[in-house]
C-alpha positions as CSV (number, residue, x, y, z in Angstrom):
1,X,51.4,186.2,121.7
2,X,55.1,186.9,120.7
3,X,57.2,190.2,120.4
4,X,60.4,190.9,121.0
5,X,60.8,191.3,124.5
6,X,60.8,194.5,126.5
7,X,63.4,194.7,129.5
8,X,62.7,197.7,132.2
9,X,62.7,194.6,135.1
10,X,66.1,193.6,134.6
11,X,67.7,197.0,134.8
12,X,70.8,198.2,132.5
13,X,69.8,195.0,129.7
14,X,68.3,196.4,127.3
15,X,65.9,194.7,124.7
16,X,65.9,195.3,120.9
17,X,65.7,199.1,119.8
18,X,62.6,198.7,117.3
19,X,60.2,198.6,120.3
20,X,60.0,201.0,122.9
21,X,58.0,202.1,126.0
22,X,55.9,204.6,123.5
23,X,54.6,201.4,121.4
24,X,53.0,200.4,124.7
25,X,49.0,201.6,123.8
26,X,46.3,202.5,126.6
27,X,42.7,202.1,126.4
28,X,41.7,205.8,126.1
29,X,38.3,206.2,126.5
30,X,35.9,203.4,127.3
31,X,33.0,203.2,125.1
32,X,29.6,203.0,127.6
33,X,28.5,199.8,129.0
34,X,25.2,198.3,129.3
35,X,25.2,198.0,133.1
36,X,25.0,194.8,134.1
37,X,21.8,194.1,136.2
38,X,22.5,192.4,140.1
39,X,20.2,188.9,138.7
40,X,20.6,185.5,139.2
41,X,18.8,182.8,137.5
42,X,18.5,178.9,138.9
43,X,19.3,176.5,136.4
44,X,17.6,172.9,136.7
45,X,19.7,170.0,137.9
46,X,20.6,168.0,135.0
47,X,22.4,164.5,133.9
48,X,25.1,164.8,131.6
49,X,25.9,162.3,129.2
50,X,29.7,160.6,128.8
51,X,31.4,161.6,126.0
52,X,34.3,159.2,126.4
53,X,36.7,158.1,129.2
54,X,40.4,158.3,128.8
55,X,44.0,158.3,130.1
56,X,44.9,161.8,129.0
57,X,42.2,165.1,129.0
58,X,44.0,167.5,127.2
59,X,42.0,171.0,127.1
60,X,42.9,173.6,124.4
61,X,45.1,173.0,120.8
62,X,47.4,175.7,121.6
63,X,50.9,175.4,121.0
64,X,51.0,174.1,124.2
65,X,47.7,171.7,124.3
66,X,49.0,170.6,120.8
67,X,52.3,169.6,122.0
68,X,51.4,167.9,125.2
69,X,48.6,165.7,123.3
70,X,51.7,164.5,120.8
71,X,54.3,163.7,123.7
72,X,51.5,161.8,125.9
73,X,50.3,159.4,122.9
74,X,54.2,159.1,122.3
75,X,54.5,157.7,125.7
76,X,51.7,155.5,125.0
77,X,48.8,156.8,126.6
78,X,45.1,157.1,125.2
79,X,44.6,160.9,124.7
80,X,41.8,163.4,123.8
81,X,42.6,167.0,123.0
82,X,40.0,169.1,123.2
83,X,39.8,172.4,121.2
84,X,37.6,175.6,120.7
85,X,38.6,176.4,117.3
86,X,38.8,174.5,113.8
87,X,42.2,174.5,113.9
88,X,45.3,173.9,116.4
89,X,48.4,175.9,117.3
90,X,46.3,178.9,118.6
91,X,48.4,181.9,118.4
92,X,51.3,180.6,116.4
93,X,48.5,179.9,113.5
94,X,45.3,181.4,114.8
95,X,46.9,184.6,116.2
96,X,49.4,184.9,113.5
97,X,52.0,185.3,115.8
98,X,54.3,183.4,113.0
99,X,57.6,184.7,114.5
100,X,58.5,182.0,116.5
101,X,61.0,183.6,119.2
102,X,64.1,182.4,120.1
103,X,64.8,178.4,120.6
104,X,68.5,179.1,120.4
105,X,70.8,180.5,123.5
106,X,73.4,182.8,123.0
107,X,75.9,180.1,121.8
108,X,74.0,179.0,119.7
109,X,72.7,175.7,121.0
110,X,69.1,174.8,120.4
111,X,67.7,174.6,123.9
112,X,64.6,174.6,123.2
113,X,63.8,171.5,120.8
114,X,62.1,167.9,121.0
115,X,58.2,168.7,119.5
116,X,59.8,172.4,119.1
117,X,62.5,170.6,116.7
118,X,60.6,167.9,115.6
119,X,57.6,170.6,114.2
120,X,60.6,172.3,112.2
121,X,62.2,169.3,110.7
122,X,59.0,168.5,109.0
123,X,57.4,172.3,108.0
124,X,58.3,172.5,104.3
125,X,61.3,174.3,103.6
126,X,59.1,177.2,101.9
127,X,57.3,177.5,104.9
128,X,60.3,178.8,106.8
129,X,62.3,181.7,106.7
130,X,65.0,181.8,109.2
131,X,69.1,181.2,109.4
132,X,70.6,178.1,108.7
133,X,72.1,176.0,111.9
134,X,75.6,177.1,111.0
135,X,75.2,180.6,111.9
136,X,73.3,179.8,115.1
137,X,75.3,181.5,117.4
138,X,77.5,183.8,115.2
139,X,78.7,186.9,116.0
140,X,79.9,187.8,112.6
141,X,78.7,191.5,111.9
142,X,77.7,191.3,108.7
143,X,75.8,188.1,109.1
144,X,74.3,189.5,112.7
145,X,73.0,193.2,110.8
146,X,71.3,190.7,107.6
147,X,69.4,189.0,110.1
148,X,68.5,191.3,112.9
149,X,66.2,193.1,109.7
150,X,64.8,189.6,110.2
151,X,63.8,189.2,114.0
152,X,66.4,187.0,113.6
153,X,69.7,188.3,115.4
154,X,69.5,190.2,119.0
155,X,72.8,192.0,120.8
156,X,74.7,191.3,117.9
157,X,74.0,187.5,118.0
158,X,72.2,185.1,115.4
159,X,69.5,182.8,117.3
160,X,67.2,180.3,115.9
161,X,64.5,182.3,115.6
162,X,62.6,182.4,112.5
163,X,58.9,183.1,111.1
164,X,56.7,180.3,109.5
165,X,53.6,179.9,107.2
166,X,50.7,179.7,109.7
167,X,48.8,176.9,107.3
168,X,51.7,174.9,106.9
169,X,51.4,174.7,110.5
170,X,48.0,173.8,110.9
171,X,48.1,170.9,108.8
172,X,51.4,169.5,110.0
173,X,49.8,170.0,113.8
174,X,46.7,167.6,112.6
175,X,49.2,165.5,111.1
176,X,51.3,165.0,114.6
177,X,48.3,164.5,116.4
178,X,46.9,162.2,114.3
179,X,49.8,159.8,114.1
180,X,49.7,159.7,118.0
181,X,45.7,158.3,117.9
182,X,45.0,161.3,119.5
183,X,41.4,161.4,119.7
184,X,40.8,165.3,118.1
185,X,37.5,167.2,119.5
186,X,37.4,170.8,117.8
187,X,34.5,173.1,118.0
188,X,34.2,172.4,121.6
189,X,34.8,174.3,124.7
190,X,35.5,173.0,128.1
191,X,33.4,174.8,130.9
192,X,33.8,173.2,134.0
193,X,36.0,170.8,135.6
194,X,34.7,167.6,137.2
195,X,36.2,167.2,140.5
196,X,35.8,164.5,143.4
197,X,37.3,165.1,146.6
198,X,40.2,167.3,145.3
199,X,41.1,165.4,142.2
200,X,40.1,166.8,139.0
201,X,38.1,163.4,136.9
202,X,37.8,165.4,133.7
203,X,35.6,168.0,132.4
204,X,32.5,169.2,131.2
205,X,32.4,170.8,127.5
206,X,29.9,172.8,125.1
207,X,28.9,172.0,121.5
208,X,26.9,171.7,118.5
209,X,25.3,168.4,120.3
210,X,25.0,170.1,123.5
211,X,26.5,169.6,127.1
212,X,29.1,166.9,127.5
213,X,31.4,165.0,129.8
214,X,34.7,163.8,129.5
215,X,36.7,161.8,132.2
216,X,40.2,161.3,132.4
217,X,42.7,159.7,134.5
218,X,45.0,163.1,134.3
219,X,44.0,166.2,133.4
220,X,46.4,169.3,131.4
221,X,45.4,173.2,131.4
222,X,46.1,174.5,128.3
223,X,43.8,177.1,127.9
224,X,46.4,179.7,128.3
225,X,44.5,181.3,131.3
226,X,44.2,178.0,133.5
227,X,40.0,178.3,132.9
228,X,39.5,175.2,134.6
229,X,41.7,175.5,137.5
230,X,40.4,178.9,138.0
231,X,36.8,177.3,137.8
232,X,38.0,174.3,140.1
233,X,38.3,177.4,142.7
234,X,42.3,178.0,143.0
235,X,43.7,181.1,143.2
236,X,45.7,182.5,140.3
237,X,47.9,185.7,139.9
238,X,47.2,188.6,137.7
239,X,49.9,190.9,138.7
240,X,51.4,192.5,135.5
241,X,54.8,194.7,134.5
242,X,53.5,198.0,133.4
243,X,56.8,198.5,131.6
244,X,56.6,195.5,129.7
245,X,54.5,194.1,126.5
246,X,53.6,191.1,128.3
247,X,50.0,192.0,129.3
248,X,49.1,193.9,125.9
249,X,46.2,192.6,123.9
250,X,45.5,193.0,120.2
251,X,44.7,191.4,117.0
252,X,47.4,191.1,114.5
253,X,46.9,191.0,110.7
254,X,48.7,190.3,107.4
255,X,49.6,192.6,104.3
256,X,49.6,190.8,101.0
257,X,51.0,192.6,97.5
258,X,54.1,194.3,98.9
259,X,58.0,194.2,98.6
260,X,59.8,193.6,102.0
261,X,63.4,193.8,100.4
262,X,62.4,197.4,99.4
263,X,61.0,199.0,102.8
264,X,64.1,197.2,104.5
265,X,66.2,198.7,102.2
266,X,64.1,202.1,103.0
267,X,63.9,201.6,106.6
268,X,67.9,200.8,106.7
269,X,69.2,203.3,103.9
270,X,67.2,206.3,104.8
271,X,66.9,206.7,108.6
272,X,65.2,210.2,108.1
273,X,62.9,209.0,105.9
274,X,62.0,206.4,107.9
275,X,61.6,208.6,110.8
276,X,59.3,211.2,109.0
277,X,57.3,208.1,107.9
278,X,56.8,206.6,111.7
279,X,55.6,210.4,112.4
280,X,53.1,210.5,109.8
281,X,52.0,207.4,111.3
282,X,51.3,208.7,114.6
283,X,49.7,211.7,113.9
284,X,47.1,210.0,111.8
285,X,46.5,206.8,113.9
286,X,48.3,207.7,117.6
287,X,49.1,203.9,117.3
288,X,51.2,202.9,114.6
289,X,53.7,199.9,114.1
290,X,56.5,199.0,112.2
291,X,56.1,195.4,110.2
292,X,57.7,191.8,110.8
293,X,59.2,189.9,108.2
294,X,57.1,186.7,107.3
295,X,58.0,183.8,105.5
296,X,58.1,185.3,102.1
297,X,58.7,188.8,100.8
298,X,55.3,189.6,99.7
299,X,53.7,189.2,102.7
300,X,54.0,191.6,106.0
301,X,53.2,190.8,109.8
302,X,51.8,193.1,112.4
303,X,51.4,192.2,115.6
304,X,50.2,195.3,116.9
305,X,49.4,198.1,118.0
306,X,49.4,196.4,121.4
307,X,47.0,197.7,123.6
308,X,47.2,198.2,127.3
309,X,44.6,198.2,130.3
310,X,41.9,195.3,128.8
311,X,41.2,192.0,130.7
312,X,41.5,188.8,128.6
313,X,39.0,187.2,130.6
314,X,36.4,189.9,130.2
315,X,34.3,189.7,127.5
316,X,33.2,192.8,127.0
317,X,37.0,194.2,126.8
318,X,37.7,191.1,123.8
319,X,35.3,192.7,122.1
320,X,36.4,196.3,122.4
321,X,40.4,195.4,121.3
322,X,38.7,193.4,118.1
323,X,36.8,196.5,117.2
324,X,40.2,198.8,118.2
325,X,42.5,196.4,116.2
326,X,39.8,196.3,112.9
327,X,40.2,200.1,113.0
328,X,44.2,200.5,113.5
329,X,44.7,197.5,110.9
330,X,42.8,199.3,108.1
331,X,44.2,202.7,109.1
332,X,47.5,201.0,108.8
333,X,46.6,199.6,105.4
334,X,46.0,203.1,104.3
335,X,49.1,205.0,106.1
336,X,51.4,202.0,104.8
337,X,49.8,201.8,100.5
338,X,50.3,206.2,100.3
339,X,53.5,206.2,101.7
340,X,55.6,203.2,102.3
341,X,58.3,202.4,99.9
342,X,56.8,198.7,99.0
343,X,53.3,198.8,100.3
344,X,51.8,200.5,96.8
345,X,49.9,197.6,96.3
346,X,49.7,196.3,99.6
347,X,46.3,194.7,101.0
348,X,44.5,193.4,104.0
349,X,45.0,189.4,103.6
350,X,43.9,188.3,106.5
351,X,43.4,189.6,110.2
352,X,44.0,186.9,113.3
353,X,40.7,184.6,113.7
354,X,42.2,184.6,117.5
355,X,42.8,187.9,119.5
356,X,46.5,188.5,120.7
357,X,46.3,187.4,124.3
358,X,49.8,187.6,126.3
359,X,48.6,187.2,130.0
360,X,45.6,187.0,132.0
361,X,46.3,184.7,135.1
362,X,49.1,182.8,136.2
363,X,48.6,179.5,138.7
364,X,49.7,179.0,141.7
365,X,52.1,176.1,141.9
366,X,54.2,173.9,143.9
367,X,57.2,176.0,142.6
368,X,57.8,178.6,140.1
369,X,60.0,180.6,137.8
370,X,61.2,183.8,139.5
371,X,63.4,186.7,138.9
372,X,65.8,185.7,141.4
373,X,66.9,182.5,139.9
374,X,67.5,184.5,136.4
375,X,71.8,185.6,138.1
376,X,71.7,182.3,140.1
377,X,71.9,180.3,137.0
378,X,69.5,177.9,139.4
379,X,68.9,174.3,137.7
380,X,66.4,173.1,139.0
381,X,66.5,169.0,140.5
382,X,63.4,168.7,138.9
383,X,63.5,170.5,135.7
384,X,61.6,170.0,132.7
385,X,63.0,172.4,130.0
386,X,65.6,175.2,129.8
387,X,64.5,178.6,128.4
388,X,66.7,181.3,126.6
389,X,67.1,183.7,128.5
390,X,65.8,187.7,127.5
391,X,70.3,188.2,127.4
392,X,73.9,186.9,126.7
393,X,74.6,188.3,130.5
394,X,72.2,186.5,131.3
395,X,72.3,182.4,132.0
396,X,69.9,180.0,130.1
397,X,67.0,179.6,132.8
398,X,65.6,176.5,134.1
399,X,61.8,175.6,134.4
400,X,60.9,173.1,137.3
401,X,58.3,170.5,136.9
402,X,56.5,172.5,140.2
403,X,55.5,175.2,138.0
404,X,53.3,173.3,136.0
405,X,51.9,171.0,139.0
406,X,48.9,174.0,140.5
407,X,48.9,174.1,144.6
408,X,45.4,173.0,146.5
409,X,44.2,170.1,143.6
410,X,45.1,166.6,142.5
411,X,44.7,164.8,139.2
412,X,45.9,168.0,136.9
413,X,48.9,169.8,135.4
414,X,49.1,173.4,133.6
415,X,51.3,174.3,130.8
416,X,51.5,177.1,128.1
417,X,51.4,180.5,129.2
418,X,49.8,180.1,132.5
419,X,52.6,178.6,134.2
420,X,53.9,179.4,137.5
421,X,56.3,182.1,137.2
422,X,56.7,186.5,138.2
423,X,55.9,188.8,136.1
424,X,59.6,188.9,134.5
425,X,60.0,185.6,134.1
426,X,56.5,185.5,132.1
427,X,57.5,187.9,129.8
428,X,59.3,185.0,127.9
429,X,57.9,181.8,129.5
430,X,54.7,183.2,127.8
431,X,56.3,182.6,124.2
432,X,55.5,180.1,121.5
433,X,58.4,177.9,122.0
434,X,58.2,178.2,126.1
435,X,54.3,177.1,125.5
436,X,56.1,174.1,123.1
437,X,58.8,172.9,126.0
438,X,56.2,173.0,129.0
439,X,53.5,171.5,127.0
440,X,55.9,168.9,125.6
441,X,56.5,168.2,129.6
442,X,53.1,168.2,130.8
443,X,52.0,165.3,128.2
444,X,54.7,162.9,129.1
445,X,53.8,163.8,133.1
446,X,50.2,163.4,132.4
447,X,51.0,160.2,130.9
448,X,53.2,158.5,133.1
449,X,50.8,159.5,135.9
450,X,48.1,157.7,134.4
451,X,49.6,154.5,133.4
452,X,51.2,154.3,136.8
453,X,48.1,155.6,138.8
454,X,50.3,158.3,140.7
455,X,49.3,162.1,141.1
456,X,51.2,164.4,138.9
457,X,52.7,165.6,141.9
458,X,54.0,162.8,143.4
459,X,55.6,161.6,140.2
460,X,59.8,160.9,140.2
461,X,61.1,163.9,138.1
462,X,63.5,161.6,136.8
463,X,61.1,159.6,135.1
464,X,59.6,162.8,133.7
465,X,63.1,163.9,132.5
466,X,64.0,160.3,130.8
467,X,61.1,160.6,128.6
468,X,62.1,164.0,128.1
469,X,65.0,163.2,126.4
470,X,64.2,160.3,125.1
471,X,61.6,162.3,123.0
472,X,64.2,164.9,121.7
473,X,64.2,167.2,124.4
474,X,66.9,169.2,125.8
475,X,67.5,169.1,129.8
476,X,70.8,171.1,131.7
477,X,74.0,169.1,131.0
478,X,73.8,168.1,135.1
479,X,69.8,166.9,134.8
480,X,71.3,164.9,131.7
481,X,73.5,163.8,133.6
482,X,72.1,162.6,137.0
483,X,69.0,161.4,134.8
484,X,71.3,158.9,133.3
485,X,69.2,159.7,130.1
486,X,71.9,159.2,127.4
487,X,72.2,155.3,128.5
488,X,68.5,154.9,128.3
489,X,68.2,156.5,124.9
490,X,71.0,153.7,123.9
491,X,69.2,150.7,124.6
């Protein structure tokens, strides 16, 4: 789930001033519990039926699962993709996390792009609000203090960063996947893998019909908390940055009927007024957020309050934050409609149908972004994307293909926010467009692994990065380089 990033790990850089430690929300009391009773039950052996065999078992439609099931049919491989909901793009449609964060470094260039790019290119231009290309980049202060009202300018600096219609993107993501003879499965959820001596074959899933099988050549995580390699029995990490909004939970929402130009003009004209307001806020609720811009002036995002100390893998706690977030979201309503220059005829228009999950586990891989590379400007040999990093003193970051390749099993790759990386480094590899460039990575890897019959991890990362930027993608100028890419894309 997107925010703008808070920065306490990498000391004196700071991250944007409308969020702070104070917008960080704990738990507070804990409603009782039905204790949980020390019983077991033994289920009957059982055959399941074969749902379909396949090159490609992609599991979850996330940004991540979505973009990884387009680039392995674009690299010619027969592909399932299997997903929980009636919809794909999870949390950038689902979640309504509909501010895409930053694709564009510091200087402007688009570093994150290929199915990132090609998804933009084709929303329809009402669909988007964001700044055009030529002020990617700019420094102009004027043009910088227009868009930073728009989650669209950070440290003075324009970045492609803009917010989208969350239909729009629904339907375009069917349409992608579609055109690749992706063979679509919604409504279903994968529950175990199926693995023979220490290669994962495919997995088991639950429906309307019943239990179900699916085996694969390669297999790709995107659940966004690696359920099936945790199932398979690797170990994960969980460790989280107390000072950042990485591990927050919380379902965001939408306000219809009101006049964003007005409460910006508030917000930035009347700095007391604003202040007051925020107060209010807080003494009512305890937890209260400012809004996002969206893709039109009549409708506002929140995407919080975020709330602390929950486990996204525990059920009980997903049900608690969707209870805490219903309440906060129609306090907000109320706080916003009484006093808000532009909310007087503000309503609810529609809360998340997915809950706001930023981190549960992260696998263990064969490498794996760290805060230690961030001042090396470290490319990686075997890199697979390049991420923006969280400042301009800070270099672009490269992600190695060993971050998505999990230690201890064959036959399976991770992508999306579950990725190999520290606590730091997850604070933004766990972002829409990050889930976009890994995903995009994973499905050509999956793909090339099983046409040629190769594990994932013994693949050539050159072959990896070919297809990579053959498909659009952006690599470091050296990968580019030593890949020998640009000839390839010629012929």
């Amino acid at each position: 789930m997107s925010d703008i990033n808070l920065t306490n790990s990498i000391g004196n850089i700071q991250g944007i001033e409308v969020f702070g430690q104070s917008e960080i929300f704990g738990q507070g009391d804990r409603p009782h519990r039905r204790k949980r009773p020390a019983l077991t039950i033994k289920e009957a052996a059982r055959e399941t039926p074969v749902f379909a065999e396949t090159d490609v078992l992609v599991v979850g439609g996330g940004p991540a699962g979505t973009a990884a099931a387009i680039a392995a049919g674009r690299s010619g491989a027969d592909t399932i993709l299997v997903e929980r909901y009636n919809h794909l793009g999870g949390l950038s449609t689902g979640g309504l996390v509909i501010w895409i964060d930053r694709m564009s470094d510091w200087n402007g260039t688009q570093v994150i792009a290929g199915i990132a790019n090609d998804l933009f290119d084709r929303l329809p231009k009402e669909a988007v609000q964001g700044p055009p290309r030529a002020d990617w980049g700019s420094k102009d202060v004027a043009t910088a203090a227009y868009w930073a009202q728009r989650t669209a300018a950070y440290h003075g600096i324009v970045t492609w960063s803009p917010t989208i219609d969350p239909e729009a993107l629904k339907t375009l993501s069917f349409d992608m996947v579609r055109e690749q003879n992706v063979h679509l499965t919604l409504h279903s959820w994968a529950v175990d893998p199926i693995v023979e001596d220490g290669v994962m074959r495919g997995a088991i899933f639950e429906s309307k019909e019943g239990r179900q099988a699916i085996l694969a050549k390669t297999v790709v995580d995107t659940t966004g908390d690696a359920d099936l390699l945790v199932r398979a029995g690797l170990s994960f990490e969980s460790d989280i940055d107390e000072g950042d909004i990485h591990h927050c939970i919380n379902t965001a929402f939408l306000m219809g009927g009101v006049d964003l130009e007005r409460w910006l003009a508030f917000r930035y004209s009347d700095p007391k007024g604003f202040s007051d307001f925020m107060a209010r806020g807080r003494d009512s609720l305890k937890y209260f957020e400012k809004p996002f811009v969206s893709w039109r002036n009549d409708i506002a995002l929140f995407m919080g309050p975020r709330l602390s100390g929950y486990s996204a893998v525990d059920v009980e706690d997903l049900t608690e934050v969707e209870l805490r977030s219903r309440q906060l979201t129609v306090g907000h309503i109320d706080m916003y409609r009484e006093n808000a220059p532009g909310f007087e005829n503000a309503f609810l228009m529609l809360g998340a149908p997915q809950v706001g999950v930023r981190h549960s586990r992260r696998i263990t891989g064969l490498n794996k972004v760290t805060r230690g590379q961030w001042d090396e400007a470290k490319v990686w040999d075997d890199e697979i994307g390049v991420s923006t990093s969280l400042s301009p003193k800070i270099p672009n970051i490269s992600v190695p293909f060993g971050a998505l390749v999990p230690a201890g099993i064959d036959g399976v790759l991770a992508a999306g926010r579950h990725v190999a990386c520290d606590t730091s480094s997850h604070s933004f590899l766990r972002e829409v467009p990050q889930c976009w460039m890994t995903g995009h990575a994973a499905g050509i890897a999956a793909a090339l692994a099983a046409g040629t019959g190769v594990l994932p991890r013994n693949l050539d990362p050159r072959l990896i990065q070919r297809e990579l930027l053959r498909q659009g993608a952006y690599l470091s100028p050296s990968i580019e380089a030593v890949a020998g890419v640009s000839e390839t894309a010629a012929e």
